[in-house]
N, C-alpha and C positions, 0 to 999 in steps of 0.2 A: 443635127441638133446637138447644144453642149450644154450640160448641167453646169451650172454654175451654183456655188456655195459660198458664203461668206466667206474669206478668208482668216483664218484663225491663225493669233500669236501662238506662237511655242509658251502657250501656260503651263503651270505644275503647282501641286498643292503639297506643302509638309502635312506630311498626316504623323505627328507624336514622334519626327525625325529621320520619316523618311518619303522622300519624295516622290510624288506619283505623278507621272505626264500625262497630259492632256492631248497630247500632239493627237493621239486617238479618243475619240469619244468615249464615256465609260459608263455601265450600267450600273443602277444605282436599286435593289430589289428591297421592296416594302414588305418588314416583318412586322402586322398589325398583331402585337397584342389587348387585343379588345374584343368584348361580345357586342359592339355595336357598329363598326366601320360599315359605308358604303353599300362596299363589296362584301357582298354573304361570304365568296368565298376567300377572301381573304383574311377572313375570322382567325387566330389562333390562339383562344386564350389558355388553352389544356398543353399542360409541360409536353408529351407525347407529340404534336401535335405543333408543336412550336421548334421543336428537332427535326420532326420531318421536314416542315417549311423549309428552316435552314440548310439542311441538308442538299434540298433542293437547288437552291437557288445557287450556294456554290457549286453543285456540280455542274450547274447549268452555264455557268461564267459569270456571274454576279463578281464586278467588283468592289462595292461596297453594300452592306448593309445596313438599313435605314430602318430604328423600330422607334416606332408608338406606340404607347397604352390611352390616349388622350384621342377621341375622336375628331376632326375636324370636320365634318359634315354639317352642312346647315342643321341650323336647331339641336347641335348633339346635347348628347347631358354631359351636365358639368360635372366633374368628378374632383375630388379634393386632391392636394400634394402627396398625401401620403400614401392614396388610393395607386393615384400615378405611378407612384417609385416602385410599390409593394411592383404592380405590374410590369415595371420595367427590370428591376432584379430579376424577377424570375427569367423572362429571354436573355438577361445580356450576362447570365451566370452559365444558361448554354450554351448562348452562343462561345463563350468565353474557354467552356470547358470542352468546345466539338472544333471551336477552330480560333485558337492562342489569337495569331497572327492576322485577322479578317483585321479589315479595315470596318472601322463600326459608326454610321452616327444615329444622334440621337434626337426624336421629333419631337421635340418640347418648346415651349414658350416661357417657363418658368426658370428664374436662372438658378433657382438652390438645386431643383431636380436634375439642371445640366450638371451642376458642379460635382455633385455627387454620383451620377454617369459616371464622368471623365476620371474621377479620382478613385474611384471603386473598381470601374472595368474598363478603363484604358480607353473610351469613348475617346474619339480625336475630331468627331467633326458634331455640333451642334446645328439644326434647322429648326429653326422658329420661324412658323408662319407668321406672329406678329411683325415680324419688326424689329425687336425692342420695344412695341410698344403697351404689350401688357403687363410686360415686368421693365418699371424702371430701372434695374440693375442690372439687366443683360447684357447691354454691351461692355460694364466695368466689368464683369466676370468672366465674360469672351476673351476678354485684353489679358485679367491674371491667369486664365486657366494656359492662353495660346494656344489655342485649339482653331481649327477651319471653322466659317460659321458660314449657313446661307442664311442670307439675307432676301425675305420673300415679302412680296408683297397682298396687301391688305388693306380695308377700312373696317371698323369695327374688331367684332370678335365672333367666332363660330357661330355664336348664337344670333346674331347679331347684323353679320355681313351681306347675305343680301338685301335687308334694308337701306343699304348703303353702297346703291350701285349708280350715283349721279354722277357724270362728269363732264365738263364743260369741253374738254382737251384730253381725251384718255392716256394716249401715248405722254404728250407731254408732260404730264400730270406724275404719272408713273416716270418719268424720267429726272422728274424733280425729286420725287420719295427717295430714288434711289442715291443722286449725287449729294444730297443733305445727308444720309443714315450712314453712306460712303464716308464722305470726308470725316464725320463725329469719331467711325469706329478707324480710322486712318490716324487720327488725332489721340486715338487711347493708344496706339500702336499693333493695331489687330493688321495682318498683314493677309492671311489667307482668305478670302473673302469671294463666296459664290452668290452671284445672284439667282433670284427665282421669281420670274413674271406673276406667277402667281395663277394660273389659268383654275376658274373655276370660283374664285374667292374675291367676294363684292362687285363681281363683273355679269353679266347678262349673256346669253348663248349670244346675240354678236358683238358681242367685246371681246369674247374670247376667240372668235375666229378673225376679228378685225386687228388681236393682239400678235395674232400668225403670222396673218400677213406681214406684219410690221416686226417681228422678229429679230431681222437682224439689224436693227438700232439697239436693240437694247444688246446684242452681241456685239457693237461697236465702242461698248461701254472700255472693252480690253480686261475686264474678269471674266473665270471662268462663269458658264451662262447654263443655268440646270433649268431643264422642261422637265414635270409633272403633266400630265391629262389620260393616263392610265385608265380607261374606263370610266370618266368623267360623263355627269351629266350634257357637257358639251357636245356629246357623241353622239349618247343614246337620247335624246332628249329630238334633237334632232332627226334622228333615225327612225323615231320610233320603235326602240329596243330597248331593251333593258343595260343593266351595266354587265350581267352573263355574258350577252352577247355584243359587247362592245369591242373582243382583241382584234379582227379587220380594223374596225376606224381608229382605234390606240396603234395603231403599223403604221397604218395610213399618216397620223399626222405627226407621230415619232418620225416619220422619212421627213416628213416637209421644218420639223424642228429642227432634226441634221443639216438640210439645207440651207437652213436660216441659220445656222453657227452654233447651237444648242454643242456643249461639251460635257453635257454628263444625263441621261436619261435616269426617272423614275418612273419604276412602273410594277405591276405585282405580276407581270411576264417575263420571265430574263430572259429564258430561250426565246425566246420570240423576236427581243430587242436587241437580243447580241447577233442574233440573223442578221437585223435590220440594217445594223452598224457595220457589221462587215459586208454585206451588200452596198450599202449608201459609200462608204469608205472605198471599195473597189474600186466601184463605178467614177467614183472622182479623182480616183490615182489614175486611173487611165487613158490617156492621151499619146498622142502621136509623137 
């Protein structure tokens, strides 16, 4: 028997002027600053606490760091702009001050809180679960800041989204969102651009395994392609477990996202996923 994988272009991202290859898949470690994410344990709202995390996840091979103060959760609470930032200064002041040189983005939907990221602490890559679509001005500020942006998919808003989990054409539907949002931010001159299926968000547990399977169309797109499902209700929901005990099936379909073409995992396990990558990555260097 022979694994077979997507075949991926030789991508690369400018991260603030230097350029990071994709040729290898990269992990992407979630610093929640928030007392309401998810994941209990991925809580980190105490400065102490928010060091250790970090501290972690570089030693562990984390090559980017991914923080929020804004929950995404169904039904999260909504918290104001300035509640957000206050929460984001305080990680991206240590991360800033424990490691200069990390590659940093930042998980907002707001574009003044990006701008302010980017221009205060050197943030280089912006992820907005909307879209663009909660804030009208995110893609003209993506274009002036020129920063990486993933672009993920969605209907609605946190609060919002799985009310809005109809779809007549799922894949194709999702394949449209993406090449209309593509060409707009192509057209402001936004150049680095990752997309993000979105698993978990306005989809139904088989939307998100029917989006698996179909994976490598949307890695056919030819941009870098980021999987999120970290401990996702799609797991444990399924399982019957909780998100505690979700790192088996977060392994599980991080392998089958590597196969399907995925170049950049997120997830609140790095050691786990950087196993994963150099396992999956072996196995498919190796041939006769």
């Amino acid at each position: 028997m022979m694994l077979r994988n997507v075949q991926r272009k030789p991508l690369s991202l400018n991260l603030g002027g230097e350029l990071l290859s994709l040729s290898r898949p990269l992990v992407m470690g979630i610093l929640n600053v928030t007392p309401d994410s998810f994941y209990a344990g991925s809580r980190t709202p105490e400065r102490e606490q928010i060091a250790a995390r970090v501290r972690q996840m570089v030693d562990e091979g984390a090559d980017i760091i991914d923080i929020g103060a804004y929950s995404s959760r169904p039904q999260a609470t909504d918290i104001t702009p300035d509640e957000e930032m206050h929460r984001l200064a305080t990680g991206l002041e240590i991360i800033r001050r424990l490691y200069p040189q990390a590659h940093v983005s930042v998980d907002t939907f707001r574009a003044d809180v990006a701008a302010r990221c980017v221009r205060e602490y050197g943030v280089q890559i912006i992820n907005d679960i909307s879209g663009g679509e909660l804030d009208p001005h995110m893609f003209e500020t993506v274009a002036e800041l020129k920063t990486a942006y993933i672009l993920m998919h969605m209907k609605g808003s946190p609060q919002t989204m799985m009310q809005q989990t109809h779809y007549d054409h799922l894949i194709a539907e999702m394949l449209y969102y993406f090449a209309e949002r593509i060409a707009r931010l192509e057209s402001l001159g936004v150049n680095d651009i990752i997309i993000d299926p979105g698993f978990g968000f306005s989809k139904t547990l088989d939307d998100n395994y029917r989006l698996m399977n179909r994976l490598d169309e949307f890695a056919r797109i030819g941009l870098p392609l980021l999987v999120g499902i970290s401990r996702k209700s799609m797991i444990y929901k399924l399982l019957g477990s909780t998100p505690d005990e979700s790192l088996n099936g977060t392994t599980v379909l991080n392998t089958l996202a590597l196969l399907g073409g995925a170049h950049i995992l997120r997830v609140h396990d790095v050691k786990a996923a950087v196993e994963t990558v150099n396992l999956v990555s072996k196995t498919l260097q190796s041939t006769d």
